[in-house]
N, C-alpha and C positions, 0 to 999 in steps of 0.2 A: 094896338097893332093897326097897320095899316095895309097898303096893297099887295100883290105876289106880282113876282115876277120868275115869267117860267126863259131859261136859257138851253136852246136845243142847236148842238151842234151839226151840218151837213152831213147827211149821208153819205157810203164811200163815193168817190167821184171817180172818174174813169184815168183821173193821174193818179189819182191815189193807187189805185189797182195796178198800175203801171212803174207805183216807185219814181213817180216825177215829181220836184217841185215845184208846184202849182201858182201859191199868192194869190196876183191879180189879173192869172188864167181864169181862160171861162169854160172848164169841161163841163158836162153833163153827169148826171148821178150815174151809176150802174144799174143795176138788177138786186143786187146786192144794197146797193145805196137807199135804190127806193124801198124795197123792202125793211130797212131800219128806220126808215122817217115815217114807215106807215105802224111800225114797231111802237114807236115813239108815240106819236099820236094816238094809237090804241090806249096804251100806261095812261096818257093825260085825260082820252075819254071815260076812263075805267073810275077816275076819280070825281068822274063829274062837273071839271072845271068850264069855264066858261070867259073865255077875253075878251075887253074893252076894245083893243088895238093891234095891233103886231107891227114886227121893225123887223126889216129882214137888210141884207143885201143888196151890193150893186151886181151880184153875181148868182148864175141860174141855180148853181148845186145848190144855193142857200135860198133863193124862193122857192124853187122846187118843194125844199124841205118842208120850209115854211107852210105853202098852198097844202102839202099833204097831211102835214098837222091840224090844219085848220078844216080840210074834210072828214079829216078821224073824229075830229068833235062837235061836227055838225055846225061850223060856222065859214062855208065855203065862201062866200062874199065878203067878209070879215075885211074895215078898212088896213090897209098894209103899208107900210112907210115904207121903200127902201131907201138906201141911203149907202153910199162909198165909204164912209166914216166906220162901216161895220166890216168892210172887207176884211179879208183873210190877209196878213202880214205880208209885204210887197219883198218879194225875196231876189228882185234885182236881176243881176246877169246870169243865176241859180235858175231861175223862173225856166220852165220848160228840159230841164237839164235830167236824164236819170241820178238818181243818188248816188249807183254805184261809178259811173262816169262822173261826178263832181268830185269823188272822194281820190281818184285817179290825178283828176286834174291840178289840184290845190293840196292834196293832202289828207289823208284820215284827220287830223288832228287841225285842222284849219276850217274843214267843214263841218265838224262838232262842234269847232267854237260859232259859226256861224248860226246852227242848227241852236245848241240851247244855252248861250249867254244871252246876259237882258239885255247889255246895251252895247254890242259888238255886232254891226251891220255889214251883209254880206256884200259885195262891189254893187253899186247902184238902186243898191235893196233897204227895206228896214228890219234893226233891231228889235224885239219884243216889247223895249221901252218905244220907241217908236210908232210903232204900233199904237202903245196905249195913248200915246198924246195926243191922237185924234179920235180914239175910242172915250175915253175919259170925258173930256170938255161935250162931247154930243151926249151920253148917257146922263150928266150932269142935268143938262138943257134940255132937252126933248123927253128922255123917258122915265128917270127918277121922277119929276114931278108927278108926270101921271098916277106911279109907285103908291106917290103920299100922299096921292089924293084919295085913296082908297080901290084904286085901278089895277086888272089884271093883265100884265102884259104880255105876251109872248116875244122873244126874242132869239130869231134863229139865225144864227150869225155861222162862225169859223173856229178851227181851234184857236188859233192866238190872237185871235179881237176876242174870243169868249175869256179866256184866259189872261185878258187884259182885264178882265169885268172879276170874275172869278178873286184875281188877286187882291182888288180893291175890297168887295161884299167881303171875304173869307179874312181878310186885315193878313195875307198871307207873305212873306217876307220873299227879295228877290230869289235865294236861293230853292226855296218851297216853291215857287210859283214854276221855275225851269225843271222842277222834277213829277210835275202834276200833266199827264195825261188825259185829255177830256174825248168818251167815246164816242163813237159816232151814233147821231137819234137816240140818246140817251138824254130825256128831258133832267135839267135840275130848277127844283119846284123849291124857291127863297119867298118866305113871308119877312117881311118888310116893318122893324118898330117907325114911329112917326119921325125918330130922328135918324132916321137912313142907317140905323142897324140890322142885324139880320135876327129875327126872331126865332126861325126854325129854317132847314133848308132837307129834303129830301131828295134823293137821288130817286129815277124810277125805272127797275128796271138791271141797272145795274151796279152792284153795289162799287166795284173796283174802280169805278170813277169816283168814290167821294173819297177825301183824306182823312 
């Protein structure tokens, strides 16, 4: 066996709370939000872990999270990558839009397909497969290594860059991956075989996030 790598998704953010689609908006966490990333962080201190690195975002709600995980476990200085490669899926002309005014505009049934097919991209936005083609080739590059070098990672990204990660580690099929929900400051704690298998994976916290 080799390294862990821990995936924690953002706290709510303040579109979130609002029923807006967000992407590669830059709100702020809530009260609510931070309060689940310090949630989070407690679960990870509780077990005693300790990270090499962290990789977060080019966006605040996912460092935010990030920084507060990293003081729940006592490594407040802890080096940090961010990185665009990690953001939250670019949801285009949607971006800023309430949900229930898109579903107005385009359709109930135009905005679901927008919402959870893998490679049907909303106007000017990306698909989930989309998504993963820039999520994939930098996780390959930068943070798996580390992984199998015997390194603990933290990674506190977004739903659908985590759920680009998610589908790969879990070997989970397109249709599995668009029905899979990831909660918010719910760390998921993946021990890593040397050949980029996943050896154990716990959820902490909440169990209705794992499949």
């Amino acid at each position: 066996m080799s390294g862990t790598l821990v995936l924690v998704r953002h706290g709510q953010s303040e579109w979130n709370l609002k029923n807006l689609f967000t992407g590669w908006r830059d709100p702020d966490l809530t009260e609510l939000g931070v309060e689940e990333a310090n949630a989070g962080g407690k679960a990870l201190a509780d077990t005693g872990i300790k990270f090499d690195i962290a990789y977060t975002s080019d966006l605040t709600r996912a460092q935010k999270t990030c920084q507060i995980v990293l003081d729940n476990v006592g490594q407040p200085d802890l080096e940090t990558i961010r990185d665009q490669a990690l953001n939250e899926r670019d949801y285009g002309d949607l971006s800023g839009l309430n949900k229930d005014d898109a579903r107005e505009k385009w359709g109930e049934e135009q905005v679901h397909i927008w919402r959870r097919s893998y490679d049907v991209p909303p106007p000017g936005g990306e698909s989930l497969r989309d998504t993963g083609a820039r999520v994939w080739p930098y996780f390959m590059t930068d943070i798996l290594p580390r992984v199998l070098r015997g390194e603990t990672v933290l990674v506190a990204a977004h739903g659908n860059s985590l759920r680009a990660l998610v589908m790969v580690l879990d070997r989970m099929t397109k249709e599995e991956i668009l029905k899979l929900n990831l909660a918010t400051g719910v760390p998921m704690v993946y021990k890593l075989n040397a050949d980029s298998t996943v050896a154990s994976k716990v959820v902490l916290g909440d169990m209705s996030a794992a499949h």
